[in-house]
C-alpha positions in Angstrom: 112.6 -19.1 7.1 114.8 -19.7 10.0 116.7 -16.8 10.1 113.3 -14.9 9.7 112.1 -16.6 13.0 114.9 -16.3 15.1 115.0 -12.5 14.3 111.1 -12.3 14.9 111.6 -13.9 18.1 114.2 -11.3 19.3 112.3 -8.5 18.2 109.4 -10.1 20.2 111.4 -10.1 23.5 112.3 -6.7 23.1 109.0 -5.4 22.8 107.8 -7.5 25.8 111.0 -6.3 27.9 109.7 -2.5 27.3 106.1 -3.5 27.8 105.1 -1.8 24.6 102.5 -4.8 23.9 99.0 -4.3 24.2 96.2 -6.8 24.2 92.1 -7.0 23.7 91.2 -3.5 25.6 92.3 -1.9 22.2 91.5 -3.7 19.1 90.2 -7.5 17.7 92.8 -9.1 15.7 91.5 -9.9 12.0 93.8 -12.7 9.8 93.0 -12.6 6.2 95.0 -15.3 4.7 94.9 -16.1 0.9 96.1 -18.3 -2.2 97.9 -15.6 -3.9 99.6 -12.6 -2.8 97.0 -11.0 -0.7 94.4 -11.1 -3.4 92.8 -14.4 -4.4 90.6 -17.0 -2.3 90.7 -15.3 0.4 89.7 -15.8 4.1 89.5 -14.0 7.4 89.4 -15.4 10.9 89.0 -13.4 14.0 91.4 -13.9 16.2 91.4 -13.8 20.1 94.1 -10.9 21.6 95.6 -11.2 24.8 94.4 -14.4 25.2 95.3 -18.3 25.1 93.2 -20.2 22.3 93.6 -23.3 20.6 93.0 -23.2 16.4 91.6 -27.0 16.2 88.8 -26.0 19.0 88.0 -22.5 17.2 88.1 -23.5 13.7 87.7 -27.3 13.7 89.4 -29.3 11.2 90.9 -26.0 8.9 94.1 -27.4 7.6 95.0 -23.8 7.8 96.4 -24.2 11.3 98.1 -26.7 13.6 96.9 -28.1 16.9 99.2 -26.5 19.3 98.1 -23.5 21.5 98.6 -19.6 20.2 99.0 -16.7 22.0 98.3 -13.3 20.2 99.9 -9.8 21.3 99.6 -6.9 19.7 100.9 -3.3 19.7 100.3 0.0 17.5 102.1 -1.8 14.4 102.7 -5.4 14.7 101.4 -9.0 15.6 103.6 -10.9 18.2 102.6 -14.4 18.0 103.6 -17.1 20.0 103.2 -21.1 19.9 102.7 -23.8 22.8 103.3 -27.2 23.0 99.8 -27.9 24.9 96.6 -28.4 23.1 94.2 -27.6 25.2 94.0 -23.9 25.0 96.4 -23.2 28.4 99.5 -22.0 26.6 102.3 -24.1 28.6 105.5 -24.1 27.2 106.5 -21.7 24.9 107.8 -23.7 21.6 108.3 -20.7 19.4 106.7 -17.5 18.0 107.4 -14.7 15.3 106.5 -10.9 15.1 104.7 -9.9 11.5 103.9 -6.1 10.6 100.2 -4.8 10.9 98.2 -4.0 7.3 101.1 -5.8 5.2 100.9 -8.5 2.8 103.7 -11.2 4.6 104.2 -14.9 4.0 104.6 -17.5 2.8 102.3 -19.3 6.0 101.2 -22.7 5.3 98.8 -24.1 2.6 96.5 -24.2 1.5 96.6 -20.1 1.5 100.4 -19.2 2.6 99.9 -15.0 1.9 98.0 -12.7 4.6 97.4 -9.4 6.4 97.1 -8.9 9.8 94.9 -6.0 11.1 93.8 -4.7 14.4 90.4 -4.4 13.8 88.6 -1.2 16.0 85.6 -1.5 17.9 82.9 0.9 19.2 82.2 0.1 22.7 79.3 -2.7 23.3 75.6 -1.9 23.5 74.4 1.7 23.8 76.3 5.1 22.6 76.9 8.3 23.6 79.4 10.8 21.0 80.9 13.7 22.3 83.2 15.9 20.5 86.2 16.9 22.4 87.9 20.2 21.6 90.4 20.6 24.0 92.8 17.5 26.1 91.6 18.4 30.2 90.2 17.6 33.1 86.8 17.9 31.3 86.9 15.0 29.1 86.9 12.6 31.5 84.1 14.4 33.8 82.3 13.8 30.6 83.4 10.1 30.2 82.6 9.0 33.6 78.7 10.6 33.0 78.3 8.2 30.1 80.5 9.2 26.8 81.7 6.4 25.4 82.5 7.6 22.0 84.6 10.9 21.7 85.5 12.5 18.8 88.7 14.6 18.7 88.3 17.6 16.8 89.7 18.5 14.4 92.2 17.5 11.7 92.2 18.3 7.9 93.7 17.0 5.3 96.1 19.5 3.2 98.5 19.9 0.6 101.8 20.7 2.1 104.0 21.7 -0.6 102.8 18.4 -3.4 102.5 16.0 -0.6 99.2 15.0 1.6 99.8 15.7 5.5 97.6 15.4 8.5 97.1 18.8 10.5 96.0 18.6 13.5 96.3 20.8 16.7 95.8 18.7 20.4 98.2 17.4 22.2 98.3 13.4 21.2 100.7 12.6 24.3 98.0 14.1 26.3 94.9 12.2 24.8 97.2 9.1 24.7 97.1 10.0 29.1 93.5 10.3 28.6 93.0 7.3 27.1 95.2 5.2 29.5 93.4 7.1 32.6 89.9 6.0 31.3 90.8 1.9 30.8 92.4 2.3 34.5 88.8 3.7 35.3 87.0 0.7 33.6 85.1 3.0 31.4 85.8 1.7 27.8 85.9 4.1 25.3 86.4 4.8 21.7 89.1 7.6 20.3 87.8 9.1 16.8 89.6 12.2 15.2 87.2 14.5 13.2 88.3 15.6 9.5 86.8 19.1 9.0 84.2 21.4 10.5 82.5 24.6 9.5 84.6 27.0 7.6 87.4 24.0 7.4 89.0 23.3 4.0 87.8 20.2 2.3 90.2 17.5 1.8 93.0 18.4 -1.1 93.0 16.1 -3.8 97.2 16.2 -4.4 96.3 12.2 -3.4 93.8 9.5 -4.1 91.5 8.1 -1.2 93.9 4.9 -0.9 96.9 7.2 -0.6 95.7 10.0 1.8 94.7 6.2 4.1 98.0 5.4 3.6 99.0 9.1 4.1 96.5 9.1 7.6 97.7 5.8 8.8 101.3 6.2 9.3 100.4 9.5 11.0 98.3 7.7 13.5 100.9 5.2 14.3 104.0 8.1 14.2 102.4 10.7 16.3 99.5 9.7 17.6 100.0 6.1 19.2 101.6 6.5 22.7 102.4 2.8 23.0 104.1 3.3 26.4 100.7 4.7 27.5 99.0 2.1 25.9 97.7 4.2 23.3 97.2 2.4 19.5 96.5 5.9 17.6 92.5 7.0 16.9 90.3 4.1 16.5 88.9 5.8 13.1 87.5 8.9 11.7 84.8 11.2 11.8 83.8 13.1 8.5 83.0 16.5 9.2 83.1 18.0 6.0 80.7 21.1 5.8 80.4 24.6 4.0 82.0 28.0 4.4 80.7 31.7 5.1 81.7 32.9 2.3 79.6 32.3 -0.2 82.0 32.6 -3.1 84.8 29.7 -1.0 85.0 26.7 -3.3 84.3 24.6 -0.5 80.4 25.3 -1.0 80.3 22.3 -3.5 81.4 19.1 -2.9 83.5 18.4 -5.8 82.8 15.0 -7.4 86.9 14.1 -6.5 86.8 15.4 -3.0 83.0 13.1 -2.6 85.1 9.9 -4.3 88.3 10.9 -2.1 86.0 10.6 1.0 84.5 7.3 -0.3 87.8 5.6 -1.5 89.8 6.8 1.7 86.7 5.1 3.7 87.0 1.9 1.7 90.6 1.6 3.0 90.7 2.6 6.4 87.6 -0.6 7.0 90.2 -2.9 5.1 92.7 -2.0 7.5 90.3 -2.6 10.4 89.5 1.4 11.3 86.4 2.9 12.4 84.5 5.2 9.9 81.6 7.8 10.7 79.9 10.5 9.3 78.4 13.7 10.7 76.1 15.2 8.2 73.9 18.5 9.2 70.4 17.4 8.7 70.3 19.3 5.2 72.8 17.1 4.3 70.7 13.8 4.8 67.4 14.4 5.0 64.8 11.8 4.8 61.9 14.4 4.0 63.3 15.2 0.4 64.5 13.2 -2.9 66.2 16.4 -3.9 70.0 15.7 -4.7 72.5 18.8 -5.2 76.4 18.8 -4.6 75.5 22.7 -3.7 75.9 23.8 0.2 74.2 27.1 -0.9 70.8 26.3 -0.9 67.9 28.1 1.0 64.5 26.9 2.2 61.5 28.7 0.9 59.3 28.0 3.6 61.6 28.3 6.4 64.1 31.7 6.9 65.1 31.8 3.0 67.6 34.5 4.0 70.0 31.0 5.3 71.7 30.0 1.9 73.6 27.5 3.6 72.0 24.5 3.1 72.5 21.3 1.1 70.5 18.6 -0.3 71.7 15.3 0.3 75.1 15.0 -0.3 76.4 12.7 2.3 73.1 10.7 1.2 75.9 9.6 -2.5 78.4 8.4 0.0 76.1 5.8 1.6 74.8 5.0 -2.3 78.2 4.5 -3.9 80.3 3.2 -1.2 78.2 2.1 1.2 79.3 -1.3 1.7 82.7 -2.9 3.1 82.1 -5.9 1.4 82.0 -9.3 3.8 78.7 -7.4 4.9 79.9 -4.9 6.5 78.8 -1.1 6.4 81.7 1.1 5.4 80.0 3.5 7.6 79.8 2.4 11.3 77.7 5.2 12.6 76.0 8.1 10.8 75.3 10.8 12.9 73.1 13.7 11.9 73.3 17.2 13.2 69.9 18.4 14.0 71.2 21.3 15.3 72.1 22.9 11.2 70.9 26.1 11.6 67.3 26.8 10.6 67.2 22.8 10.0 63.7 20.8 9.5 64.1 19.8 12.7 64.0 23.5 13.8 61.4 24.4 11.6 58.8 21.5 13.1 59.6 22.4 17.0 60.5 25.6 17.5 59.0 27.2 14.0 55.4 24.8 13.6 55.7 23.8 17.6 55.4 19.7 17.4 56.8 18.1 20.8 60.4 16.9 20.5 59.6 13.5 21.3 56.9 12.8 18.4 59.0 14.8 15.9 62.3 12.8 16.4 60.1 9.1 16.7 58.7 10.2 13.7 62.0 11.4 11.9 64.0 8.5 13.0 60.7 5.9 11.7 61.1 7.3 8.2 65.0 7.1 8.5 65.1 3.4 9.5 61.9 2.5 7.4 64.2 2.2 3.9 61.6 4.5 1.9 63.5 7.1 1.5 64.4 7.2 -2.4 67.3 9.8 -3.2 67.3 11.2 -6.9 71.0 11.2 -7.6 70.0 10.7 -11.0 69.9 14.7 -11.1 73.3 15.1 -11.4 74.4 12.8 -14.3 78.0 13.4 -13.1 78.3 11.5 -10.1 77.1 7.9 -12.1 75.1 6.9 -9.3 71.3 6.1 -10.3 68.5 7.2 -7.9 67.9 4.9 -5.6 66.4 3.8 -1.9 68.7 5.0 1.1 68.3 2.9 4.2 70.0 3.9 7.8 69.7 0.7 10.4 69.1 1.6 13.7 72.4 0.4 14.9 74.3 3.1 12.9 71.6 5.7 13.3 72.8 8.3 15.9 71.0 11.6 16.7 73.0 14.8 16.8 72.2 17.6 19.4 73.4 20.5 20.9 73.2 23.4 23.3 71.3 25.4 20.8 71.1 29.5 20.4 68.7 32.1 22.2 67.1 33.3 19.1 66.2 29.8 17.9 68.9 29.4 14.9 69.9 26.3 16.0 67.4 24.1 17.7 67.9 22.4 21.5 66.3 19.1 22.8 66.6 18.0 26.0 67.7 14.6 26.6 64.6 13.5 28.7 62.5 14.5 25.2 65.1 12.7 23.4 64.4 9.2 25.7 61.0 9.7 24.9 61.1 9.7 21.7 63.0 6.6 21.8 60.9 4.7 24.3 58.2 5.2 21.6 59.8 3.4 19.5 59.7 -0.3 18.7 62.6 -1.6 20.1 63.7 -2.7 16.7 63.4 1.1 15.0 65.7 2.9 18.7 68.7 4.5 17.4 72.0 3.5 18.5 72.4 6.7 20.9 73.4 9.9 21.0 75.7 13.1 19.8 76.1 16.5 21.3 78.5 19.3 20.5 80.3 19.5 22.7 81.9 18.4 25.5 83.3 21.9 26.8 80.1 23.5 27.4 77.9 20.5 28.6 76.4 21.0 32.0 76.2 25.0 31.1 73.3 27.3 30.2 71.0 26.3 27.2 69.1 28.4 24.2 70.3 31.8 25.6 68.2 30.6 29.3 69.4 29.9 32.8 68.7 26.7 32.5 71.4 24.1 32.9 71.7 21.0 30.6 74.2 18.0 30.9 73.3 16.1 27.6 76.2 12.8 29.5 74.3 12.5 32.2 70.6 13.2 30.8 71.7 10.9 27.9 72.8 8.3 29.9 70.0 8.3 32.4 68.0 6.2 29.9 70.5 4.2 27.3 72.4 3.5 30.5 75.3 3.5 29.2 77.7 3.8 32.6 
């Protein structure tokens, strides 16, 4: 024990003389400490960062902890902790400290639970949201971040076999998002990283590993080549599922396989154990609240609307909320589910541009039944995925509506933000989405539907969610 805390402490000074620390701008610090090896009577406190606190005046009379003041640093893959001789939540005079690896069963602590983990726990930015997917590192990113994004989604990276092993490809710059990043917290505009994981025509995920392995696989990725601590950069926040079909009608990535849907699911499971962000970005077909039909199939057409389209699916992202839906500790697995109205010849489509309903009453209508928790999904259908039809419910706060730039000959369907603020205002407060997505941020502020008319969904968005 004592030559562990004399070695902790060194490695701690080292890190402090580089600077390499960060503190509460990037995560919240989650301690799970319990009986037995990480498994067994278990319990998590959230713990301040970057910040002086006394354990006796935050968790009264837990024999857990001591009644000297802690100080709590941490950087892209461990906890530097350090211990006061005042009790009164000032930190003066520096006693001792240790430095303990994120995400890692360590101990023995004190009883009455001596084994934990330490995570840095993400968080999406407070109150309103606005999601914009990034497809290039410039100037334009933070244009778009200073109009009101406060969410952006780096796309993409997929998941692939390379030669029997799982591996992260993925083409941007991370030393230049890792600038971006630092350049946005010197603006005071806090923001969120995510990294997509697909796309149109993009391979699904290869099943060479399990959902807990391609995590594992994902994490040290984020912390090897993505974190910039120098910059101040912890690595992507989370992850963005964007898994979607193919042109070509025979690619095998028309289904979703059963193992690629419980990858997904397992994969989610671990990354909101170790404290990560999770989101999904379903086309509307995908997850749609006017149907109970359930198919694995991405080659479906609609008989009432353009049945030539034989790219759309019936509710497949709708399993992933059924079967794995829930973090435990009452938490959603999924943070924020964001639906694409802009699937070519979606239902959105169909009612506005096809039938000619106003935005606004189509989309308070849509988003009513979404929230309402009416919406029964017949998984039952395909006895293969073991998941028994059953009620999906979206709450508000994770709801998100997806929106684009649209095309001239009405394939894919445009709303302008004022519509979309409309929509929202009539709403009960209690039903309003969370925010906002558009696609993407390169062309925001250009020309919309094939028009001359220009469109800045950062700026219209955050005229009324006010988010900057």
């Amino acid at each position: 024990k004592m030559l562990c805390e004399t070695h902790c402490r060194l490695v701690g000074l080292v890190f402090m003389t580089l600077g390499l620390w960060v503190t509460a701008d990037s995560c919240r610090e989650r301690m799970t400490l319990c009986a037995d090896k990480c498994t067994n009577d278990c319990k998590s406190y959230d713990v301040p960062v970057g910040k002086c606190y006394n354990p006796q005046s935050r968790w009264p009379g837990d024999p857990q902890w001591g009644n000297t003041d802690v100080f709590d640093e941490i950087d892209a893959t461990s906890v530097n902790r350090s211990f006061f001789a005042s009790t009164d939540g000032t930190c003066r005079e520096r006693t001792d400290g240790f430095v303990l690896p994120l995400d890692q069963c360590v101990g023995p602590f004190g009883k009455p639970r001596p084994w934990g983990t330490m995570s840095c726990v993400r968080e999406l930015p407070v109150g309103p949201l606005i999601l914009g997917y990034a497809t290039a590192c410039d100037p334009k990113v933070v244009v778009e971040a200073k109009l009101g994004v406060n969410v952006l989604i780096w796309f993409a990276s997929n998941l692939v076999n390379e030669t029997g092993k799982p591996a992260v490809e993925f083409g941007l710059n991370t030393t230049c998002i890792a600038q971006v990043a630092k350049q946005l917290r010197e603006m005071n505009l806090p923001t969120t990283h995510l990294v997509s994981i697909g796309g149109w025509n993009a391979p699904h995920p290869s099943t060479v590993a399990t959902g807990e392995e391609w995590f594992n696989t994902w994490s040290a990725w984020n912390t090897r080549e993505v974190a910039h601590p120098h910059l101040g950069f912890h690595g992507f926040d989370g992850l963005d599922w964007d898994l979607e079909g193919n042109d070509d009608p025979k690619s095998p990535y028309n289904v979703f396989s059963n193992e690629v849907l419980e990858l997904v699911g397992s994969m989610s499971l671990a990354a909101k154990r170790h404290g990560f962000l999770v989101t999904i970005v379903p086309p509307q077909s995908y997850f749609d609240v006017s149907t109970s039909r359930f198919d694995r199939s991405l080659l479906h057409a609609y008989k009432d609307y353009h049945p030539e389209f034989h790219y759309h699916g019936y509710n497949a992202y709708a399993l992933l909320l059924a079967k794995f839906g829930s973090a435990g500790l009452g938490l959603p697995t999924f943070d924020l589910v964001d639906i694409q109205l802009y699937e070519s010849w979606s239902r959105a489509d169909q009612a506005i541009d096809g039938e000619g309903q106003a935005p606004q009453d189509y989309l308070a209508g849509w988003i009513s039944a979404l929230v309402s928790g009416n919406w029964t999904v017949d998984f039952a259908a395909d006895p293969s995925v073991g998941v028994p039809s059953q009620t999906i419910t979206v709450s508000p706060d994770q709801l998100i509506v997806g929106l684009s730039m649209g095309m001239g000959h009405g394939k894919s369907i445009f709303i302008f933000p004022e519509e979309v603020g409309r929509a929202f205002e009539a709403l009960p407060a209690h039903q309003r989405p969370r925010g906002a997505m558009f696609w993407n941020l390169e062309i925001d502020g250009g020309f919309v539907n094939g028009t001359h008319t220009n469109c800045s969904f950062a700026a219209g968005l955050n005229a009324f969610l006010k988010v900057r």
